[in-house]
C-alpha positions, 0 to 999 in steps of 0.5 A, spaced: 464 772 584 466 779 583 474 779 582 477 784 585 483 790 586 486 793 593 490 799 591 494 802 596 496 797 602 497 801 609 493 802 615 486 802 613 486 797 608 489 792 612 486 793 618 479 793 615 479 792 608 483 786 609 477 783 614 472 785 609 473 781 603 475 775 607 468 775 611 465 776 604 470 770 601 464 767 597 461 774 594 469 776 592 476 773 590 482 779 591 486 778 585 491 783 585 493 788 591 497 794 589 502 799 593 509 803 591 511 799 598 512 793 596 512 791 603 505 792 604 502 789 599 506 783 600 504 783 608 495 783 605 496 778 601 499 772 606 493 776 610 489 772 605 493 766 604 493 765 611 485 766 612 486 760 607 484 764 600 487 764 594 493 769 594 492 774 590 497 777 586 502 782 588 503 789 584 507 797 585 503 800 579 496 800 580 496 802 571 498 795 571 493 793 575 487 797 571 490 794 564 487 786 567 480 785 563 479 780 569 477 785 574 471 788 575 472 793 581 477 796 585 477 798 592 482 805 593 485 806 601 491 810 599 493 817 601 486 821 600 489 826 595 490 820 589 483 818 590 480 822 584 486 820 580 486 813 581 478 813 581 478 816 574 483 812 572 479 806 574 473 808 571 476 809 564 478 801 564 471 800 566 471 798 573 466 799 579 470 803 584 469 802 592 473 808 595 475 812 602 473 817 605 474 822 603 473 821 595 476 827 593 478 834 596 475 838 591 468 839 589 470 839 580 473 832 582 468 829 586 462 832 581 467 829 575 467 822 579 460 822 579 458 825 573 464 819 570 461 814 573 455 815 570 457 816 563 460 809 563 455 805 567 459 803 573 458 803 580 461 808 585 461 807 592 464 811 598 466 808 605 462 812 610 461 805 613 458 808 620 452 808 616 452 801 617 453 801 626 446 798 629 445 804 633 445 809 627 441 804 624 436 804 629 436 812 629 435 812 621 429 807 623 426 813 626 428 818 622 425 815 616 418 814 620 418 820 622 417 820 630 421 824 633 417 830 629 420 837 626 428 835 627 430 842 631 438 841 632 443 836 632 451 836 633 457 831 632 463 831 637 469 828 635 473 827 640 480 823 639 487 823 639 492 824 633 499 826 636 506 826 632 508 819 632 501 818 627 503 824 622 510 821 622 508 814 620 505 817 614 507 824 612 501 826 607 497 826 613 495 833 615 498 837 608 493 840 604 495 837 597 494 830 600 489 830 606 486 837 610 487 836 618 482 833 622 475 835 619 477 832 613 481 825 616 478 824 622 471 827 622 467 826 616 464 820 618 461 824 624 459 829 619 457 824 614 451 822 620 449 829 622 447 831 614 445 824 612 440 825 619 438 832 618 438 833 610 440 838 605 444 845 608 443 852 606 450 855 610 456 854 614 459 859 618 465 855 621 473 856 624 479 853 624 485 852 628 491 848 630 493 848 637 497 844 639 500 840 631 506 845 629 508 840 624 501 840 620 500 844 615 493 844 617 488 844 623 488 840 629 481 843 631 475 846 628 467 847 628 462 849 624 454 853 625 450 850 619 443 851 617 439 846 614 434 847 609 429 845 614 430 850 619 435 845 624 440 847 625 447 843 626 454 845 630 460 840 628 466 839 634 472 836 631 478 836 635 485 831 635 488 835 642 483 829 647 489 827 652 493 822 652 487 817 648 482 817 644 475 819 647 469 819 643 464 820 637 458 823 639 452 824 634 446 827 638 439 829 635 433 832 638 427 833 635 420 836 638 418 828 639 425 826 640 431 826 643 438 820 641 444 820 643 449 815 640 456 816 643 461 811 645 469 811 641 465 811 634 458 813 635 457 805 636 452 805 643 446 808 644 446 814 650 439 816 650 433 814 648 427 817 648 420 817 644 414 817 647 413 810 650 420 809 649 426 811 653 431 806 652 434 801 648 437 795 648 443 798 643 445 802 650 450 796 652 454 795 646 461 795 647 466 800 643 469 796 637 476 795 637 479 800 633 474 807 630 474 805 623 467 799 627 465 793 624 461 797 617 466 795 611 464 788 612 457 789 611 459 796 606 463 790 602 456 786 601 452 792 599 456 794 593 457 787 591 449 787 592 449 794 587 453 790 581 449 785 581 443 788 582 444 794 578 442 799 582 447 805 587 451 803 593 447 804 599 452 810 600 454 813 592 458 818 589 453 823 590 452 821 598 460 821 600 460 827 596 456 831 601 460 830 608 466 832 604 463 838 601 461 841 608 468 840 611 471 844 604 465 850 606 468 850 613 474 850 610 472 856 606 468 860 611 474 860 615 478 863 610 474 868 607 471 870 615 464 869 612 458 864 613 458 860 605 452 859 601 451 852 597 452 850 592 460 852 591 466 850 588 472 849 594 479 845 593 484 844 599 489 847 596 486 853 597 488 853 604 495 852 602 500 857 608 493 858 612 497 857 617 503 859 614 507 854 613 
């Protein structure tokens, strides 16, 4: 049994983190969770009572967390911007570290996660937890067996909804120091199956904008042209302008003896599906998932508890979750300086405080 920490109790945590641990109640027990509103983490643990698990403790500091010996591991879902400091700080009690997405916003903070969880031999793990969707699975299947032949190009569409009423409810959303705009909250799930599909990158040529978000720092839109070492190219869309609602997460792949479309709210559902002797697949049916986030924190959860005990990486490790992040700060970059950037290089969000001038 792994005793476990919950830092940071707002949407995503108690949304998805929540019905991890409590689908995996046999592999952790939550012993504390942590948050400056004490309201929230109060509102997780009678999540968990009432699931009929022992409650766990409740805390505003997580430095008062980190100093329990009876801890294994943290889970980290606050702000994005206190990912690294957090992390780092867990790492040097010596626990393992399972954190969202994005892990950090700058390219020295994700290289010194890594390099730290190394150093004290612990286990750093990222929520890309679309990885886990049964569509993308099959398509990973078929990747890793090579069918679909030389990889050509590919393209993740993000096409959803953030209006005012979601950056009021939490204002560091949408600020450079603490989050980035819809690339880095929204798309780097998509980003993160283009590069895990089609490998490592040489450049990206990319643009932002803010259309219709006045009261962001950052942008509502952007897109980008990466070349891969390979020879593909990739094109990255990714917009919160979709009127009224949410419409979809769309992962296309085409390679000279292949073509797959996964689609749906959060690249859950099989569009097409075309090999030779094959063209079509029973995943085509899947119904959307309740929320964007999909149903793959519970088995991300499993994985990690499976990578202590088993003494190997995460299924997605630090240096995966570091690559979706490193392609939005190139966009990013790219948009700044008005020019394609070459990997590998050194970026921070901050560096794109008042590019839209304010």
């Amino acid at each position: 049994m792994i005793r476990l920490a919950l830092i940071g109790c707002g949407r995503i945590a108690t949304k998805k983190h929540t019905e991890a641990i409590i689908k995996n109640n046999e592999l952790f027990e939550l012993v504390a969770v942590v948050d400056p509103i004490v309201e929230k983490a109060e509102n997780i643990a009678n999540i968990i009572e009432k699931a009929g698990l022992k409650r766990p403790e409740v805390y505003n500091n997580y430095k008062e967390v980190l100093k329990r010996e009876d801890i294994d591991m943290v889970s980290i879902a606050t702000e994005s911007g206190y990912h690294y400091p957090i992390s780092i700080d867990a790492m040097n009690s010596g626990k393992h570290v399972l954190v969202e997405k994005p892990m950090a916003l700058s390219t020295k903070e994700m290289d010194h996660m890594i390099e730290l969880s190394k150093e004290k031999g612990l286990k750093l793990g990222v929520c890309f937890q679309n990885r886990f969707n049964p569509p993308i699975q099959e398509l990973r299947k078929k990747i890793e067996n090579g069918e679909f032949g030389k990889l050509l190009h590919g393209q993740i569409s993000i096409r959803w909804n953030r209006n005012k009423s979601y950056y009021k409810q939490a204002p560091w959303r949408g600020t450079w120091e603490l989050d980035g705009g819809t690339l880095m909250n929204q798309c780097t799930h998509g980003i993160d199956l283009l590069q895990w599909t089609f490998g490592e990158i040489e450049e990206i040529t990319g643009k932002i904008e803010n259309f219709n978000h006045p009261y962001i720092e950052a942008e509502d839109f952007g897109s980008a042209i990466i070349k891969f070492k390979n020879g593909a190219v990739g094109i990255i869309e990714g917009t919160a302008n979709v009127y009224p609602k949410n419409l979809e997460e769309t992962l296309s792949v085409f390679g000279e003896k292949g073509t797959v479309v996964i689609g749906g709210l959060a690249v859950n559902k099989i569009e097409t599906w075309r090999f030779e002797n094959e063209d079509s697949h029973p995943f085509q049916n899947l119904p959307d998932p309740d929320t964007v986030y999909g149903a793959g924190h519970v088995p991300l959860y499993k994985d990690f508890y499976n990578a202590i005990v088993d003494d190997r990486k995460p299924y997605i490790s630090g240096e995966d979750g570091k690559k979706a992040v490193e392609i939005v700060l190139a966009i990013y970059k790219s948009a700044k300086e008005g020019k394609p950037v070459k990997f590998p290089f050194e970026f921070s969000t901050l560096e794109m405080k008042k590019y839209f001038g304010r």
